[in-house]
Every structure is written in structure tokens, then in C-alpha cells.
N, C-alpha and C positions, 0 to 999 in steps of 0.2 A: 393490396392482396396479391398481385402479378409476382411483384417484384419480390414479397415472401415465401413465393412457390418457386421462382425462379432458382431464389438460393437454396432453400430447403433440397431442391432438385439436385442443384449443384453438388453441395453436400454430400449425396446420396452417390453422387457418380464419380465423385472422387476417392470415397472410400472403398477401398481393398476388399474383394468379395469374401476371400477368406478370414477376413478378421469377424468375431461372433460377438454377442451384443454379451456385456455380463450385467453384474448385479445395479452399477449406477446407469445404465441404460434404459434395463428394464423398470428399473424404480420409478424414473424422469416417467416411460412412458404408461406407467400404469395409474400413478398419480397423474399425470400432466401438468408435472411443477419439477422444477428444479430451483435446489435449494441451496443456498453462497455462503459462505462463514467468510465475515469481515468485520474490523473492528470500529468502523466508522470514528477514528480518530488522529487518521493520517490524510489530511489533504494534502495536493490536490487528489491525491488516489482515493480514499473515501473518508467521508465525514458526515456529521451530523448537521443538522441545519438549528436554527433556535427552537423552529417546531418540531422537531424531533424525526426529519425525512433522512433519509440518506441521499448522500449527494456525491459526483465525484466520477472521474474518470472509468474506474473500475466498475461501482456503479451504472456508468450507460454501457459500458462493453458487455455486464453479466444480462440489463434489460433488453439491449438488443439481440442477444443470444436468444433469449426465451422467446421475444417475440419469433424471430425469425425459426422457432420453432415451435411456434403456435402455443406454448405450453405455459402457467403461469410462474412469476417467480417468487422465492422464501429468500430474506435476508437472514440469516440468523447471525445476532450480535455478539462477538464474545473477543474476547482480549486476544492480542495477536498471539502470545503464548498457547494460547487452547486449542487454533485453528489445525497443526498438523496432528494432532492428538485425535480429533472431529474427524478429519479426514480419512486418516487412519481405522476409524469407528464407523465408518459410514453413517453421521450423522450429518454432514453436508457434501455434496457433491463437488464443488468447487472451494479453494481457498482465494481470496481475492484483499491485495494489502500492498500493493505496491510492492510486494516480496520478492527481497534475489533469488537467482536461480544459482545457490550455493550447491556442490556435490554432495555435501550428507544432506540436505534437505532433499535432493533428487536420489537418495538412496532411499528416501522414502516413500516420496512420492515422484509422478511423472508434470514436470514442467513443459507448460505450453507456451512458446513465444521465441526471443522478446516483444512487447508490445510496447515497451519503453525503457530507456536507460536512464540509470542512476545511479549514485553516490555519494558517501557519507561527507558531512560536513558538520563542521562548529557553531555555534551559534550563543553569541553571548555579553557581556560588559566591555565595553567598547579599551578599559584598560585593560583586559585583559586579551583581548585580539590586537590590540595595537603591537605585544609582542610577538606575534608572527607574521611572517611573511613565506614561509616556507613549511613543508610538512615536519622535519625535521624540528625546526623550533618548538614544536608542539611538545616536546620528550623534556624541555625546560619547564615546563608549567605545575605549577606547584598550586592551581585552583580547583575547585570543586565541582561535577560536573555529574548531571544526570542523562542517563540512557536510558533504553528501554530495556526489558529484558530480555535474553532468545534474539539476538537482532546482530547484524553485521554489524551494526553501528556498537554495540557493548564490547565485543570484540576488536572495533579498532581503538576503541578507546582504552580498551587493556593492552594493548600494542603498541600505539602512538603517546599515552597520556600516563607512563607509570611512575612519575609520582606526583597522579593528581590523587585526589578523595572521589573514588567513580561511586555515585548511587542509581542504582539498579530500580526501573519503576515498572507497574504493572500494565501504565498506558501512557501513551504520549504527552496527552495533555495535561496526568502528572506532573510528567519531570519539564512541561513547559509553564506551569503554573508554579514549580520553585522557583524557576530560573523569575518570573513574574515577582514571586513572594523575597527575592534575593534570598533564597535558602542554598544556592548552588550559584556560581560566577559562569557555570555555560551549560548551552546540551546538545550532545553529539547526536546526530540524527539524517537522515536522507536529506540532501538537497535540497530537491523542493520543498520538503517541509522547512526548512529551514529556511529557505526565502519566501516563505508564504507567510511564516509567526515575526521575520522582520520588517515585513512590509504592513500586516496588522500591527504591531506595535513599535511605529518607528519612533515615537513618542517617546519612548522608553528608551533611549540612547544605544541601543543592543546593534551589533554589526554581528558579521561574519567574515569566516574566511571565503576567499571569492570565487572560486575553486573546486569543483569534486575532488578529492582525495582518496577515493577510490572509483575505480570500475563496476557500473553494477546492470547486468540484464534483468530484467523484470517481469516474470512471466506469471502465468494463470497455474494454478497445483491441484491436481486432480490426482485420483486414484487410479494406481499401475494397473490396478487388476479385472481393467475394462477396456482393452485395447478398440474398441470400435468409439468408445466414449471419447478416448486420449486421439481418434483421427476425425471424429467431427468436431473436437474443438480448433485442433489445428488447420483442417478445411475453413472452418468460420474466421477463424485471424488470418488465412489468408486471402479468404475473400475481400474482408475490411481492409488487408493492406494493398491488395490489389486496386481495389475500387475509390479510394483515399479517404475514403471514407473514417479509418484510423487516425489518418492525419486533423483530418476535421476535429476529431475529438482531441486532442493533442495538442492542436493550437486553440481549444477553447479552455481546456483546464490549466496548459500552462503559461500560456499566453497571455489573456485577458484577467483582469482583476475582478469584475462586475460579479463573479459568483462569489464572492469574498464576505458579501454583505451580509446572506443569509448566514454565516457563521456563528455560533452565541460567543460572546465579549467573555473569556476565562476570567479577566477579571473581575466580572460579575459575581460569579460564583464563586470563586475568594472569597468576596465578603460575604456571601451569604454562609458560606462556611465558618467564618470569623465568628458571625453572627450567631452559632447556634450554641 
């Protein structure tokens, strides 16, 4: 409890006397909840567990937030496409998805960080990554490939992959459950997801390219129009990155494997899809 007064404190005295609490401040403190929009379908940033928990990087940065502000927290689930829409709508306070910190995305809202870097990467049939070795080669590929939609990764893929067959999915574990069902030869997607679905299914002959192929910061998206809101979240990530706190997290999600297990098996639910 010290050490939650301590930072709370902190918090308090780093923020600018002149900035005024607006509407997502007063929300948090009226309710005493703050509320996440995240699509729990991108690990290691957030996911689902088989029993139905959220799990993931992003996850303990948003629960650590709320403890350290006494306050409790709302996940609310929705597809990564709705979250700047939500935002926007003040129906969540936070966007949290492992999200770049792209310029029209910060035309919209206010990004806080980086709290991690990333990069889009390939992911797919081992013939058909054996043809690249370079990002360049990629503009050869003449395979089918699933993205997400609204995402830096659809974009590089319309960039880098023009004439593959790109399809456009609603969630990750869509266009990783084609690539599963061989309805698609790859899926362009962030990094560590992408070494996370080949390391779950190395079974599956599936490689990648070994390489980020783009630059990507990765911050927390909150709403502009609460500037005391947007300087205690950035007090909070720099207490965590002060204290290493951050790092700790960072080398548990991207480091170690052991949270891997609780993930549910996609190809389960293939078949029971098959099945119906």
C-alpha cells in the first residue's frame, strides 16, 4: 500500500498545475474504474486464455495502472478496427493492442510511450518464404496472404506484396486460422505475433522472414481532450520505465514461453467449426 501512495504521489507532482482534469478523468474518478478497449487477439500484447481471461503485456501495464490508482478496471473486448472509433466516443478510456503510434492515428487521438517496439513481418509455407531473403523479393510473390484490417501490416502488404491475392480479416486469429486451414500461403502481421503462431505451430512447417521489415513504436491511445489524463499516463510509463519495472514485463512476455500454454489450440476450433 506504501509503495501505491508513493507513486500515486509521484504522479501527482509531476503533473503541471495548470493542466485541468477533463471528461476521461472525471469519469475514472467518479466511477473508480477505468475502462480498456482491446481486442484480446494479439499476443504477446493481449489475448485470450482457453478460459476466457485476458492475458498479455498490455494487460498487466493497464492492471498495474488502475491498481496504482486505486481504482478498478473494465476490459471491454472489441475488434482492433472499433477501438479508435470507442475512443473517439468515449466509450473507453484507453486503447491498448500493441498499436503503432502512426501520424493519422495521432491525429486522432494522443499516443503515450513507446512502451515497446515493433514490426511488420511474414509469416507462412515454408516454399514460399524460402523465396525471400530480402524485403524486395517480397514485390515477386505471386501467394495469398491474409492481414488484418485498419493495421500497418494491410498497408505494408499493399506496398510490399502487389501482386499477391491480400485478404483483409476482421481479427488476427482469422487470417491465422486460414493460414492454419491453407486457405491463404501467408499472414502479414507484427513480429511478435508472428514468432509466437510459429513457435505454437512449428509442427506445421510454417517459417518466416527473420527480420522486422518495418519500424514500429508502440504506445497506449488515449483521448486528446483530457490533457491532465494524457500527463498521468505518461508520469505512469515513466515511472515503470524508470523503476524497470517495464522491463520486467517485457522480458516476461517476450522472452519466456510458459505463458504460451494457457492459449486455446485455433485449431481446435477449426474443427469444431468444420463440425457445425
Amino acid at each position: 500500500m506504501k509503495r501505491i501512495l508513493f507513486i500515486v504521489s509521484l504522479v501527482c507532482l509531476l503533473a503541471p498545475a495548470q493542466l485541468i482534469a477533463g471528461q476521461v478523468t472525471e469519469r475514472i474518478t467518479a466511477s473508480k474504474t477505468i475502462v480498456v478497449g482491446t481486442p484480446g487477439d494479439f499476443p504477446p500484447f493481449t489475448a485470450s486464455t482457453s478460459m476466457g481471461q485476458l492475458i498479455g503485456l498490455d494487460i498487466d501495464l493497464a492492471r498495474n495502472l488502475a491498481g496504482w490508482l486505486q481504482v478498478n478496471i473494465e476490459f471491454n473486448q472489441m475488434e482492433f478496427s472499433e477501438l479508435m472509433p470507442a475512443l473517439e466516443a468515449d466509450k473507453i478510456d484507453m486503447a491498448m493492442s500493441g498499436m503503432t503510434m502512426t501520424p493519422l492515428r495521432n491525429l486522432r487521438a494522443a499516443f503515450i510511450g513507446p512502451y515497446a517496439l515493433s514490426g511488420q513481418s511474414i509469416l507462412g509455407k515454408k516454399t514460399i518464404l524460402e523465396q525471400v531473403s530480402t524485403p524486395e523479393d517480397l514485390k515477386r510473390l505471386t501467394c495469398c496472404v491474409a492481414v488484418l484490417k485498419g493495421t500497418t501490416g494491410e498497408t505494408m502488404a499493399e506496398n510490399l506484396l502487389p501482386d499477391a491475392n491480400i485478404i483483409s480479416t476482421s481479427t488476427l486469429d482469422e487470417s491465422l486460422m486460414l493460414l492454419l486451414d491453407s486457405k491463404v500461403d501467408a499472414i502479414v502481421a507484427d513480429y511478435p505475433f508472428c514468432r509466437v503462431a510459429e513457435f505454437r505451430y512449428k509442427d506445421r512447417g510454417f517459417t518466416m522472414f527473420d527480420k522486422p521489415l518495418t519500424f514500429e513504436p508502440v504506445g497506449i491511445a488515449v483521448s486528446g481532450k483530457d490533457p491532465l489524463f494524457v500527463n498521468l499516463v505518461q508520469n505512469y510509463l515513466t515511472v515503470m520505465t524508470g523503476s524497470g519495472a517495464l522491463k520486467q514485463l517485457q522480458e516476461k512476455w517476450f522472452k519466456s514461453n510458459d505463458w504460451m500454454k494457457e492459449l486455446p489450440d485455433l485449431d481446435f476450433f477449426r474443427e469444431l467449426e468444420k463440425g457445425k
